[in-house]
N, C-alpha and C positions, 0 to 999 in steps of 0.2 A: 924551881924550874922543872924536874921530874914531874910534878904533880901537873904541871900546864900541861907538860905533853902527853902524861896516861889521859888524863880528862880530853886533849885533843882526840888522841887515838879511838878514846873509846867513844864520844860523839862523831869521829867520821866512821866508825863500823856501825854506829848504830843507825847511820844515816843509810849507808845502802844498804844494809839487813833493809828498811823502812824500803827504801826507792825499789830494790829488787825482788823483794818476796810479798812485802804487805800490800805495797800501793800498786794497782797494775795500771800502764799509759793508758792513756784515755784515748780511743779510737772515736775518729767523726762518724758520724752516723752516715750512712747513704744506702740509698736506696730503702727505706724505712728498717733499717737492719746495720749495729753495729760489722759484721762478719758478710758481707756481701759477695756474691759471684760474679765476678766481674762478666763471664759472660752470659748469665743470664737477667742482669741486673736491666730494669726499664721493661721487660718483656715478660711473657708468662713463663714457668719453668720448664722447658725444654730440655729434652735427652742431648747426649752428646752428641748421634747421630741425627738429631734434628738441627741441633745448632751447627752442625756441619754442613748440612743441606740448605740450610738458615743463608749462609755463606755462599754456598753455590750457586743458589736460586735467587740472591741476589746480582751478582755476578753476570751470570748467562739468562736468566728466565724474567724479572723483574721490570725489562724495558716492554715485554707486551703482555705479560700476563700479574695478577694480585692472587694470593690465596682464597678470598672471597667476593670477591666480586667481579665482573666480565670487563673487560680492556678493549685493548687491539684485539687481545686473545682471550680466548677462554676461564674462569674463575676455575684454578687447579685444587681446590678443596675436596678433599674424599677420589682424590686421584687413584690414589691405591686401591679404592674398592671396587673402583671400576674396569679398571683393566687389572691385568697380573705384570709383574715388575718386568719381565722377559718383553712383554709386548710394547712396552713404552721403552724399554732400553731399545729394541728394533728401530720401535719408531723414530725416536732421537737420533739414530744412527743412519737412518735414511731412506728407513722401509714404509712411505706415505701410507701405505695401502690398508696396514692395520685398523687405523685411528681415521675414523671420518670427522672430517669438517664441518661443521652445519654451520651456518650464516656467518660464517667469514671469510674477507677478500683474499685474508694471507694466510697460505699454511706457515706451520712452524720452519724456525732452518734445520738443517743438520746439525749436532753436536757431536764429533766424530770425538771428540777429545775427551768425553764424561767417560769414565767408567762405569762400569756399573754399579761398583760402591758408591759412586755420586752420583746417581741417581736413587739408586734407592735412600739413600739420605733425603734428597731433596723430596722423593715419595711421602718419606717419615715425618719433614719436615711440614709438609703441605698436609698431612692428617692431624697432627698434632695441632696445627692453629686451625682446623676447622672447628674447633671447640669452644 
């Protein structure tokens, strides 16, 4: 009977030595990558302050404007190069007079509630997918 049970003992230790150090769990693949980011996973790889913007600009800016191509609103690609972040924080805020409009019926609305950290996110956000 001794002998059953050292022979038990010693195949359940060698069983998780094996299951805990040799064998490692087997992770589903996604996104073509065992180790995936969930939040950059489907999309191109994006700073955090893009995927922040990512979020915002969803959120507030995505009912009439795309990062590349023209809507309701304007295609916001290369936003940043064009103005400086102070002038589009104005304008969002509710200073028109900055940012002229050409050939559309609607200006933007107020966003009295962005920060300026989200905006310049959503700035960051809108260079990065112009690529």
């Amino acid at each position: 009977m001794k002998k059953f049970i050292l022979i038990f003992i010693f195949v359940a230790l060698g069983g998780l030595y094996l299951f805990f150090f040799i064998l490692k769990p087997i992770q589903p693949e996604v996104c073509g990558t065992t180790d995936p980011d969930p939040f950059f996973c489907g999309t191109k790889n994006l700073s955090i302050n893009a995927h922040e913007g990512r979020s915002i600009f969803n959120a507030n800016c995505a009912a009439c404007h795309k990062v590349k191509q023209d809507m309701t609103g304007p295609a916001l690609k290369d936003m940043g190069k064009s103005y400086d972040t102070l002038t589009i924080v104005k304008y969002l805020h509710g200073d028109k007079s900055l940012i002229e409009s050409k050939n559309y019926d609607y200006t933007c609305p107020r966003f009295p509630q962005l920060t300026r950290e989200d905006i310049a996110n959503i700035i960051k956000y809108t260079d990065e997918m112009s690529y």
